[in-house]
C-alpha positions in Angstrom: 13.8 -1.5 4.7 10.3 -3.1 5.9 8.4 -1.4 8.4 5.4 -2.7 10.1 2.4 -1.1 12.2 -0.1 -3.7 12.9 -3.7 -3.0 13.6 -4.9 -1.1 16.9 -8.3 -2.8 16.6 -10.4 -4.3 14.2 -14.0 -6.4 14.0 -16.8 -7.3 11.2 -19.9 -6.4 10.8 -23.0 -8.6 8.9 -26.8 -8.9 8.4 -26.1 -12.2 9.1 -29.7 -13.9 10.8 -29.7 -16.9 12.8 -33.3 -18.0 13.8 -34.3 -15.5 16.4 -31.2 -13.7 16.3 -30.3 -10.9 13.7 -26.8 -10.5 14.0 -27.4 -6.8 12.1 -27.7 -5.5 15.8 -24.5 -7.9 17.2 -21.3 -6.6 17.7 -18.2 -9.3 17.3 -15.2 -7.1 18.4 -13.2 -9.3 20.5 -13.4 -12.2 17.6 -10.4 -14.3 17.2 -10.9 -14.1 13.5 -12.3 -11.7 11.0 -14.9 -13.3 8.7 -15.8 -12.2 4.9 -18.9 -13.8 3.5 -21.4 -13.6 1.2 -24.4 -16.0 1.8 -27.4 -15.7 -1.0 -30.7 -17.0 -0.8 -31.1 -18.5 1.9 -33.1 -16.7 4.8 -36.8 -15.4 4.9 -36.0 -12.6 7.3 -34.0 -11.1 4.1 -35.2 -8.6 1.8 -34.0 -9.0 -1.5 -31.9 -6.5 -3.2 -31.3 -5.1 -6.8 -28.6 -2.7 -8.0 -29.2 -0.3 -10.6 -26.0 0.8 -12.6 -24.9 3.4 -14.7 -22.5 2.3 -17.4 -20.5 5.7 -18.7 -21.2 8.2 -16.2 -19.8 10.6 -18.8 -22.7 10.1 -21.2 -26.2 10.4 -20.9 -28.6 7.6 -20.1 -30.2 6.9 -23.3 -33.9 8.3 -25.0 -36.9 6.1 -24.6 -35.4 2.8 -22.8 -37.1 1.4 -20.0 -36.8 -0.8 -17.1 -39.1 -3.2 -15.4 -39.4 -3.4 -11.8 -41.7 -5.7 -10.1 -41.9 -6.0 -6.1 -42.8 -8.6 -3.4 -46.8 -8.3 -4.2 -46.2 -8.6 -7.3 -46.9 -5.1 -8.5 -45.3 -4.3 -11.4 -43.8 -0.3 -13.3 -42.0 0.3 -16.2 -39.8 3.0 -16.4 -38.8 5.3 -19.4 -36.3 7.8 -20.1 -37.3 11.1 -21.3 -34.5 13.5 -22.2 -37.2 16.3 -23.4 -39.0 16.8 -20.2 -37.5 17.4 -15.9 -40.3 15.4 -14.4 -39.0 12.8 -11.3 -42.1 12.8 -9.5 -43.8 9.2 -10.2 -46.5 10.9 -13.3 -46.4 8.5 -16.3 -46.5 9.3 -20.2 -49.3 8.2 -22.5 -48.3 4.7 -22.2 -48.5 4.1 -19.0 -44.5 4.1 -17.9 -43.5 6.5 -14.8 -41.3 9.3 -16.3 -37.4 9.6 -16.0 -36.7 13.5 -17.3 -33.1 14.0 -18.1 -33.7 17.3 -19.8 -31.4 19.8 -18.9 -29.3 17.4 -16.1 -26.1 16.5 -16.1 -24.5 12.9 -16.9 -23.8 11.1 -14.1 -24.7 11.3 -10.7 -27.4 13.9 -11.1 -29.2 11.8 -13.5 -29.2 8.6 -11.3 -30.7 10.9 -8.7 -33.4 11.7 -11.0 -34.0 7.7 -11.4 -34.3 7.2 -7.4 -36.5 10.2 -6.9 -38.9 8.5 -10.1 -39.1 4.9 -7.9 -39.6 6.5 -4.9 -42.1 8.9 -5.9 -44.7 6.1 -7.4 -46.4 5.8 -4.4 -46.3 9.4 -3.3 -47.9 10.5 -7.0 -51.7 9.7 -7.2 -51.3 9.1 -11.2 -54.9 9.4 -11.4 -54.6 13.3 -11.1 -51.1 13.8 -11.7 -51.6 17.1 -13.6 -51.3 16.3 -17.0 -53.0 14.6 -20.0 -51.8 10.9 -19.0 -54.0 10.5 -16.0 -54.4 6.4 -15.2 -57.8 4.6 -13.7 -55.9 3.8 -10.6 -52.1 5.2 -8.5 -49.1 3.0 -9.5 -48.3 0.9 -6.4 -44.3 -0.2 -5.8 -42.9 -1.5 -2.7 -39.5 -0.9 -3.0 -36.7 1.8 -2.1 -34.0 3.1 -4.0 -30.9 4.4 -2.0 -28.0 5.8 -3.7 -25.0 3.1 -2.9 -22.4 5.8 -5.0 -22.0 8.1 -7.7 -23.1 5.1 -10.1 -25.0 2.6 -8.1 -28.5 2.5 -7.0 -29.1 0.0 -4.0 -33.1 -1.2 -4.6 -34.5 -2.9 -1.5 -38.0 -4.8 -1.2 -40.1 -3.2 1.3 -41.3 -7.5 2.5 -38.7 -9.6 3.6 -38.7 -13.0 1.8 -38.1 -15.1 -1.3 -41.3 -13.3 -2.2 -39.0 -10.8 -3.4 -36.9 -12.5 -5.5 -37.8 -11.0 -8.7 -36.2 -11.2 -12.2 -35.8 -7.2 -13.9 -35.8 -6.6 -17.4 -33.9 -3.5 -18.9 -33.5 -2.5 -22.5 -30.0 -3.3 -23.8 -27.7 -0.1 -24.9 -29.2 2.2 -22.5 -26.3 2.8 -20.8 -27.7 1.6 -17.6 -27.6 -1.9 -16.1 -29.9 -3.7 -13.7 -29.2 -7.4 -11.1 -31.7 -9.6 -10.4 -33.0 -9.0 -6.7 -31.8 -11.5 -4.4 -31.7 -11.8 -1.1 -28.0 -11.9 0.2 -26.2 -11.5 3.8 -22.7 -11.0 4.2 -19.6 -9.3 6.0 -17.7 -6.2 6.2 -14.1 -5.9 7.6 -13.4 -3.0 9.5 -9.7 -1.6 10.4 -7.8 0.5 12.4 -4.0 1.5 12.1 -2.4 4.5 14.0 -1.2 6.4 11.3 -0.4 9.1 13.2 2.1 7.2 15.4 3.5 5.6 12.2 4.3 9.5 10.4 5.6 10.9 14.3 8.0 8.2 14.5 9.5 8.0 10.9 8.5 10.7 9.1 10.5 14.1 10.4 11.3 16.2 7.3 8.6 15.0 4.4 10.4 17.0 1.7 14.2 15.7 2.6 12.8 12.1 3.7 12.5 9.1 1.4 8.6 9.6 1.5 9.1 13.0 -0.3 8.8 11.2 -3.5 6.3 8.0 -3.9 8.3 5.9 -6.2 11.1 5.5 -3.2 8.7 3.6 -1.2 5.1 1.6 -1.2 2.5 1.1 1.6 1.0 -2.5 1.6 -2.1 -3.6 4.2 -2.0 -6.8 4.6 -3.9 -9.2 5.6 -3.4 -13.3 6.8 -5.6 -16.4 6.2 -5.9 -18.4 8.9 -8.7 -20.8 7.8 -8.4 -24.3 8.5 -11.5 -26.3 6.0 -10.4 -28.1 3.0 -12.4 -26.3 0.4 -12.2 -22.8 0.2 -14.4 -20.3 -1.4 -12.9 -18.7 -4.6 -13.2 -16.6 -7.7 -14.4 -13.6 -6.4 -13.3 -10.0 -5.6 -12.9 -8.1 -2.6 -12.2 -3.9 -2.4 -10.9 -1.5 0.1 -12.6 1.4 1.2 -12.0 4.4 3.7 -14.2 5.2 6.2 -14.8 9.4 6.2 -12.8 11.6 8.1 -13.8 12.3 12.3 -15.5 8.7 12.2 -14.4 6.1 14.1 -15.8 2.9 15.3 -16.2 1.0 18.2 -14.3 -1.9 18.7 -17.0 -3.7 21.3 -16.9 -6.8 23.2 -18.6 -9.2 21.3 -16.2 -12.2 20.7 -19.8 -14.9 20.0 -19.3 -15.7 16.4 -21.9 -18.4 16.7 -24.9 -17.3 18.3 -24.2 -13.8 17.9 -25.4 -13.0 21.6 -23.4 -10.1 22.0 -24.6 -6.7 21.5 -23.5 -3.0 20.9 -21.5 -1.6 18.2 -20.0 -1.3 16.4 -22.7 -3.3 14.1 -24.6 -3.4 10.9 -26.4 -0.7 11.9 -25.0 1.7 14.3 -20.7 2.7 13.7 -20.6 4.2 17.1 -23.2 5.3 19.7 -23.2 8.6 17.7 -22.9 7.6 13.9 -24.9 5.5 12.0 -24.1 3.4 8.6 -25.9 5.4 6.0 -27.8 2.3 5.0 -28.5 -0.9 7.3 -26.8 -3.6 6.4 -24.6 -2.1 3.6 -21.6 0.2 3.0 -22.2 3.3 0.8 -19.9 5.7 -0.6 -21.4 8.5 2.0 -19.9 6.1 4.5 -16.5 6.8 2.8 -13.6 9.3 1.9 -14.3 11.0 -1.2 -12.8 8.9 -4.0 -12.1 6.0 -1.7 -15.7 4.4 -1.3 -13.6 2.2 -4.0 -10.5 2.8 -3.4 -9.8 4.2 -6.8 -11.1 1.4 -8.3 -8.3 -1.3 -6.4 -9.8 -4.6 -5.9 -7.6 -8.0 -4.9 -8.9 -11.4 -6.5 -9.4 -14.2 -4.7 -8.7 -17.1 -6.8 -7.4 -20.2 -4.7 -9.3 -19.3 -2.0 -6.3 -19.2 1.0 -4.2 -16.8 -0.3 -3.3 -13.6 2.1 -4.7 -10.8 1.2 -2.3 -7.4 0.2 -3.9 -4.0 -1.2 -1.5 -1.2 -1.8 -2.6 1.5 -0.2 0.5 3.7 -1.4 -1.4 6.6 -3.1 -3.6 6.8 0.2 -0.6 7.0 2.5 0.9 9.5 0.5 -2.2 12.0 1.2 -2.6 10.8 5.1 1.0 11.6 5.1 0.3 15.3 3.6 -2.7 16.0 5.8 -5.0 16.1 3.1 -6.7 13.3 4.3 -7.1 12.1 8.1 -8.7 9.0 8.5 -7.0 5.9 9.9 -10.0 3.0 9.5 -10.6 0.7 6.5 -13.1 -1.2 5.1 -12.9 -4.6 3.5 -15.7 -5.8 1.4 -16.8 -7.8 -1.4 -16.9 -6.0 -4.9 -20.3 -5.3 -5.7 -20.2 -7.4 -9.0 -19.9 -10.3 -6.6 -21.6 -9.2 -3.7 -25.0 -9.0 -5.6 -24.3 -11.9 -8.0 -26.3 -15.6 -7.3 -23.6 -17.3 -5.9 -22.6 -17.9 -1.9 -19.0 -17.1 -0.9 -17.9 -19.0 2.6 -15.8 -18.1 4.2 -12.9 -16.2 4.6 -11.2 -16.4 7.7 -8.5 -14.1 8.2 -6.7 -13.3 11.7 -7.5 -10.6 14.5 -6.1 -8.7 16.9 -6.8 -11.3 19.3 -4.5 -13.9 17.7 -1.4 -14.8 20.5 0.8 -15.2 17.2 1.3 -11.6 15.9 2.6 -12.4 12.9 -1.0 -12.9 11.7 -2.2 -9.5 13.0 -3.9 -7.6 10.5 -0.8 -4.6 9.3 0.4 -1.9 7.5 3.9 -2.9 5.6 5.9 0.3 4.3 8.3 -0.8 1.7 11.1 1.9 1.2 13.9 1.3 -1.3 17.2 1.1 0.2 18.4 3.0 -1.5 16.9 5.8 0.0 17.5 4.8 3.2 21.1 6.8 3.4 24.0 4.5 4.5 26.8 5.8 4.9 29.4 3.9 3.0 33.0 2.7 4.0 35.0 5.9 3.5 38.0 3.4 2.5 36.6 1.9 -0.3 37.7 1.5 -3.9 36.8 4.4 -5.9 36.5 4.0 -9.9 36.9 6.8 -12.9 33.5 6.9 -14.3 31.4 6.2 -11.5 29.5 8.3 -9.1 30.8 8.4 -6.2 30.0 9.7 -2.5 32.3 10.8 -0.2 31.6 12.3 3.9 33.2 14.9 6.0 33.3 14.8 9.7 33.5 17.5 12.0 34.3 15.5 15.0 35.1 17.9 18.6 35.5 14.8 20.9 32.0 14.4 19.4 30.0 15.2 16.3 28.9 19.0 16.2 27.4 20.8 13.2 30.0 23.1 11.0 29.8 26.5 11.1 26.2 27.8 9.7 27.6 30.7 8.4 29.8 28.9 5.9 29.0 26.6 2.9 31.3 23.6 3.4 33.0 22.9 -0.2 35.5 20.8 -1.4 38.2 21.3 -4.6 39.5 18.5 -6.5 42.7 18.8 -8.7 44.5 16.6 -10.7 47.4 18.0 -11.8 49.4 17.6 -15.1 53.4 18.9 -15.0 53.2 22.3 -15.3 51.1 22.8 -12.8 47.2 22.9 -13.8 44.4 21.3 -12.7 43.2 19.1 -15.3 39.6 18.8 -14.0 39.1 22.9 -13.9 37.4 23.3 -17.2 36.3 26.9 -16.2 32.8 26.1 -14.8 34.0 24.8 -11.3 32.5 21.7 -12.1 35.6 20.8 -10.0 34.2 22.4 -6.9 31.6 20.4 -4.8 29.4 21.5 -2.4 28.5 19.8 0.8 25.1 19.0 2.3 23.7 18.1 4.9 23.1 14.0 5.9 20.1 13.1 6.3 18.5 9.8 7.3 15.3 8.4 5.6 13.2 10.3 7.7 14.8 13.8 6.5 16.6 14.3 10.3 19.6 15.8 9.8 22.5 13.9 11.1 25.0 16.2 12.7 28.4 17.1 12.2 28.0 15.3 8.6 28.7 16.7 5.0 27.7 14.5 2.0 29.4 15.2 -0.7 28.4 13.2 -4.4 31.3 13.5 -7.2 29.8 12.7 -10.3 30.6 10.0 -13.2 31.0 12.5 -15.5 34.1 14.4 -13.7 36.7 11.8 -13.2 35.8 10.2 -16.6 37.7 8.4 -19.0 35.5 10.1 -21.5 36.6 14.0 -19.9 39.0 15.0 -22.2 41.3 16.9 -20.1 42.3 13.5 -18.5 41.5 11.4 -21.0 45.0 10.5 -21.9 46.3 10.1 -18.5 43.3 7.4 -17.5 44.5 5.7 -20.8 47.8 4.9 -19.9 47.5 4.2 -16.4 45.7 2.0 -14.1 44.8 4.7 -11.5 45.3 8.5 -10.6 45.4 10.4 -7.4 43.1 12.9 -7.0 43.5 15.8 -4.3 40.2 16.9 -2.4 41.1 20.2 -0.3 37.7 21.1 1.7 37.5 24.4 3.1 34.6 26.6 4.1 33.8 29.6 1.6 31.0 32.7 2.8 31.4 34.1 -0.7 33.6 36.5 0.4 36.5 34.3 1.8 37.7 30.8 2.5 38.8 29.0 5.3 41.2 25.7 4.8 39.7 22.8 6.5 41.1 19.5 5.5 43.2 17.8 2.6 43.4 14.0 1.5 44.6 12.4 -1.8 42.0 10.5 -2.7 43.2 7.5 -5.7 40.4 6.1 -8.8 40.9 3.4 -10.6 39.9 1.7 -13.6 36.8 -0.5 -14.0 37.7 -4.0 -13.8 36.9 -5.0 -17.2 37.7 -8.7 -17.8 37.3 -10.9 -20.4 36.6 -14.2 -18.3 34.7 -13.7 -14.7 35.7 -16.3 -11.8 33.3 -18.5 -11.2 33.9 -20.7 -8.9 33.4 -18.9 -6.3 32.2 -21.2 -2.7 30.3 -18.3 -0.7 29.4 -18.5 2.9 27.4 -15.4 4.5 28.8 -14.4 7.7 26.5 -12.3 9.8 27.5 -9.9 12.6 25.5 -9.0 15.4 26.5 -7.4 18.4 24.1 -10.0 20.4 22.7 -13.4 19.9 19.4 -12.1 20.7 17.4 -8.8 19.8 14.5 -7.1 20.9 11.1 -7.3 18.9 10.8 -3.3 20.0 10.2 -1.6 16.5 13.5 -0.8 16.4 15.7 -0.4 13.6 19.3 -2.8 13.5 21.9 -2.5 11.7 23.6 -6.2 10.5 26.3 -6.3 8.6 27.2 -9.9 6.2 30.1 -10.6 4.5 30.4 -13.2 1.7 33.6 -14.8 2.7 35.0 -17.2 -0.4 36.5 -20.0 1.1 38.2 -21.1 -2.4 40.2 -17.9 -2.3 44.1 -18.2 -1.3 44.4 -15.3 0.7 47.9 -14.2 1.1 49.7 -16.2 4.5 50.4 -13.2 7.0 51.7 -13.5 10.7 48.9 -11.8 12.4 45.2 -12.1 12.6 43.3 -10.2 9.5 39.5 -9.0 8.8 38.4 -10.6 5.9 36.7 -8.1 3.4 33.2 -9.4 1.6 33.1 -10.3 -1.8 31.3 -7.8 -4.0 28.7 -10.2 -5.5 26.5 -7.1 -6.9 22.8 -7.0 -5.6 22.0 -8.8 -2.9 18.2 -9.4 -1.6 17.6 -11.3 1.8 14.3 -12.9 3.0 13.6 -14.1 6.5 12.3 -17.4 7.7 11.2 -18.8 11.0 13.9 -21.4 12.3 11.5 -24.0 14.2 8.4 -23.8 12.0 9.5 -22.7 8.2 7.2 -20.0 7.8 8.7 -17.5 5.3 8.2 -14.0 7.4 9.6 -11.8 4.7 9.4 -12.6 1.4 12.5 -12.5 -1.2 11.0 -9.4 -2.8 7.8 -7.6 -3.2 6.5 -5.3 -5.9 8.9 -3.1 -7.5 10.8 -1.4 -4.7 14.4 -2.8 -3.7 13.0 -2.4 0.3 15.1 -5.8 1.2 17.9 -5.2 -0.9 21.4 -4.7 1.1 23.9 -2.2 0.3 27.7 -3.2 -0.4 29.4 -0.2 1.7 32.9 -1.5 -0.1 34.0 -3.7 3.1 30.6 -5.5 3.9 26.9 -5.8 2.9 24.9 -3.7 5.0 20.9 -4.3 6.1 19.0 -1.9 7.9 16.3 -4.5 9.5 13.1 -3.6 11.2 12.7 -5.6 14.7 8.9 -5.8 14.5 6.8 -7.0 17.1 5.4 -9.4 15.2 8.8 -11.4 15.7 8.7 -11.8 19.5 9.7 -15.4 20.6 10.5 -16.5 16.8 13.9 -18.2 16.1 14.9 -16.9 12.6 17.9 -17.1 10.0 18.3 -15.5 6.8 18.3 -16.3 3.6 20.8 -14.1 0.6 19.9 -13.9 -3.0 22.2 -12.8 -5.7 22.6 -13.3 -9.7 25.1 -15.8 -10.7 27.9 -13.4 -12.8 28.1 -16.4 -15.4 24.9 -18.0 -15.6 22.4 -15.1 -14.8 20.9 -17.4 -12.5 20.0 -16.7 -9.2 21.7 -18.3 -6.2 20.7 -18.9 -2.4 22.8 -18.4 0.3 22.6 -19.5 4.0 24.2 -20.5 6.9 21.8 -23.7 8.6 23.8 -23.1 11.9 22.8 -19.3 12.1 19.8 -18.3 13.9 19.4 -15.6 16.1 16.1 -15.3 18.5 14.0 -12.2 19.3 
């Protein structure tokens, strides 16, 4: 089953400037498109940018390498390691270089700390009295700033807008430290917002009996749709997702100029609400972010035609929304900093709003659970088989479903008896006795007046010996299941059926010329795009088969063609809304219930007004190919 939540709200934010307008300080809310760019080199209100790098934030950065920085007025430092002193404060060593001291600091974070208080301190040391032995003729002058960008990244700005700025760095190789070129760049952020609290209230009830209580039953996509329309698309390049931290949220606005950028307030570049400011103007740092999620875990989607959508599985991240560890519902969508301080200009990507009249290309959260999981329950007359697991149901139905009797555990005895009397499937460990429990649906509701009850493969076997010689020499055995209640202390008799298994159908030659046409029931030729979840039943009707003549009208039961996966595609226009599969998780697989193929569909709101028809996939038995099935006359309209 395929769930979707699309976005509440959404905009972009850039340093973007256009003459006498800097777009840092515009707001573009009510946009009809979200842009991602990266433009370099080609503004003089810029100032150009640098990023500093640690390599292995395990290790330390390495004894006596340097680094050459040199700003808009051309003033020029060198910079040198020094694992045998502390000193951060801009004084310089015999030669001349402003001193690094790693001694006694950590790998890591606290040592990058030490290199941003060393630039930053030049101009506050007077290295002309700095203390010590290494006094210079004349202070050390550098007009730049070094912010931390995140636990291994240094953001260096020039203090003087300009291409003035836009100076080479030199760094010694295997220092464990790297260093960009400074540039001057503008660009885009994406920002997000999902209610992910309306999306646990209405499907998640019971997280430990649900099918999000473990996270291989399901996965969490956001997804987003291109919806630009120029011929030559920008490409090769990486975008990543981060979280925005927890009790922060932004400002949608009103700003809809994407031109002029005339429209104010925030959320901007510079100001995430009227309260909260972006650490840095003009860029996203991880003190902006989640812990652990300024890169969300390290999950980045390449863009390598240029149109594609874009998907990032944000599965591990729902999982901790979902357990309250985490509480933030806004994402950010940027370039990976590898590309978004490289030489190269990336424009554009235009990917759809909120504000687009076709919902379907509405920003959204997908959740992807395996059907599996979902909890049909199957067609109680079905044909059971020895070695197979197999699940059975017991109704307690008093002109309606009510719950059994809490005081008892509901049970149920199978015997298979041989002549003299014993049951054959009592091998002294009541592995013969089940117990019931309770149904539950996928969001761990219990569904009342229902006792699930699984026999396993192992009990009517053809490898148990106790039966072994009975499976042999017939085709199928009638097995007794007496359910009664039991407290421990006594039983109470509640129903009896005979219940018959049969063999596998082994073959030596498989039919295969089969002509399959899906029949689809619905209770209405029309259903409501409400977020509701259907039920529709198909049945793969052979119309090769010579069914036996009867006198009277007859259900046809579906053939049982194995798995079956369905996609969905839009009658009038061909657009493919859900796709044959995705990932690993069987979340558009339908179930055979042993009359019909069952789907449990989603009527998203991003269907409104679409005519649609389905499409059925399943593995040829002969060929191992994989066959398409579809009936051109179906369609039904939402």
């Amino acid at each position: 089953m395929i769930i979707t939540e699309l976005a509440k709200k959404d905009t972009y934010v850039t340093n973007l400037h256009l003459g006498v307008t800097d777009a840092t300080f515009s707001n573009v809310g009510k946009a009809s498109t979200l842009d991602l760019f990266k433009i370099a080199k080609e503004n003089k209100k810029i100032k150009a940018r640098a990023v500093f790098t640690i390599i292995d934030s395990s290790i330390d950065f390495v004894d006596t390498k340097t680094f050459i920085l040199k700003d808009s007025n051309n003033n020029t430092v060198t910079f040198i390691i020094n694992r045998n002193v502390s000193h951060d404060d801009g004084r310089v060593d015999a030669s001349g270089k402003v001193i690094i001291g790693i001694d006694s600091t950590s790998a890591g974070v606290n040592q990058l700390q030490k290199v941003i208080n060393a630039i930053n301190n030049v101009n506050v040391m007077d290295q002309t009295v700095n203390g010590g032995s290494n006094q210079l003729l004349s202070s050390l002058t550098l007009n730049i700033t070094a912010i931390k960008l995140d636990d291994k990244r240094i953001l260096l700005e020039q203090d003087v807008e300009g291409e003035i700025g836009e100076n080479p760095n030199v760094y010694d190789e295997n220092s464990n430290f790297s260093l960009t070129n400074f540039i001057r760049i503008q660009h885009s952020a994406i920002l997000l917002n999902f209610d992910l609290a309306a999306l646990k209230e209405k499907h998640i009830y019971d997280m430990n009996n649900s099918a999000f209580s473990t996270d291989s039953n399901y996965k969490v996509y956001l997804k987003l749709f291109d919806v630009g329309e120029a011929n030559t698309r920008t490409k090769d390049y990486n975008i990543k997702l981060s979280i925005l931290k927890n009790n922060v949220s932004f400002e949608e606005g009103i700003g809809s100029d994407v031109y002029n950028f005339s429209d104010g307030g925030f959320t901007n570049f510079q100001k995430i609400n009227d309260s909260t400011n972006w650490t840095n103007t003009s860029s996203i740092s991880q003190d902006d972010c989640v812990n652990n999620y300024y890169l969300f875990k390290s999950q980045k989607e390449s863009i390598t035609r240029g149109n594609e959508d874009i998907t990032f599985d944000i599965t591990s991240y729902f999982k901790e929304y979902m357990n309250t560890n985490i509480q933030s519902s806004n994402f950010i969508i940027s370039f990976d900093i590898d590309n978004l301080f490289d030489e190269y200009t990336y424009f554009v990507k235009r990917l759809g709003s909120v504000q687009l009249n076709s919902k379907i290309k509405h920003p959204r959260v997908e959740v992807h659970i395996d059907e599996n999981k979902v909890q049909n329950i199957e067609n109680q007359t079905k044909k059971r088989y020895f070695d197979n697991e197999e699940i059975f149901y017991l109704y307690n139905k008093v002109s309606k479903l009510e719950n059994f009797n809490e005081n008892y555990n509901v049970k149920v005895r199978l015997e298979y008896k041989n002549a003299a009397g014993t049951n054959l499937l009592d091998d002294g460990a009541n592995s013969h006795i089940i117990t019931g429990f309770n149904f539950r649906d996928y969001r761990g509701t219990i569904k009342q007046g229902v006792k699930k009850f699984t026999i396993p493969s192992a009990l009517i076997s053809r490898f148990n010996a106790n039966i072994q010689s009975d499976i042999t020499s017939k085709d199928n055995i009638k097995v007794s299941f007496n359910y009664y209640y039991d407290n421990g202390s006594s039983t109470i008799d509640i129903k009896s059926e005979s219940i018959t298994f049969y063999k596998s159908e082994v073959t030596s030659s498989i039919e295969s010329l089969r002509l399959l046409k899906p029949c689809i029931k619905m209770l209405n030729n029309v259903l409501d795009a409400d977020d509701s979840i259907v039920k529709v039943v198909i049945d793969f009707i052979d119309l090769k088969r010579e069914y036996k003549a009867v006198n009277i009208p007859i259900n046809l039961s579906s053939e049982n063609i194995g798995k079956v996966y369905y996609s969905l595609y839009d009658v009038d226009t061909g657009e493919i809304l859900i796709k044959r599969s995705e990932a690993d998780i069987n979340a558009n697989e339908m179930l055979y219930d042993g009359s019909s193929y069952v789907m449990n569909f989603f009527a998203s709101k991003i269907y409104k007004n679409r005519r649609v028809n389905f499409k059925f996939y399943y593995n040829d038995e002969v060929s191992l190919l994989e066959n398409v099935l579809y009936d051109k006359s179906f369609s039904i309209r939402f």
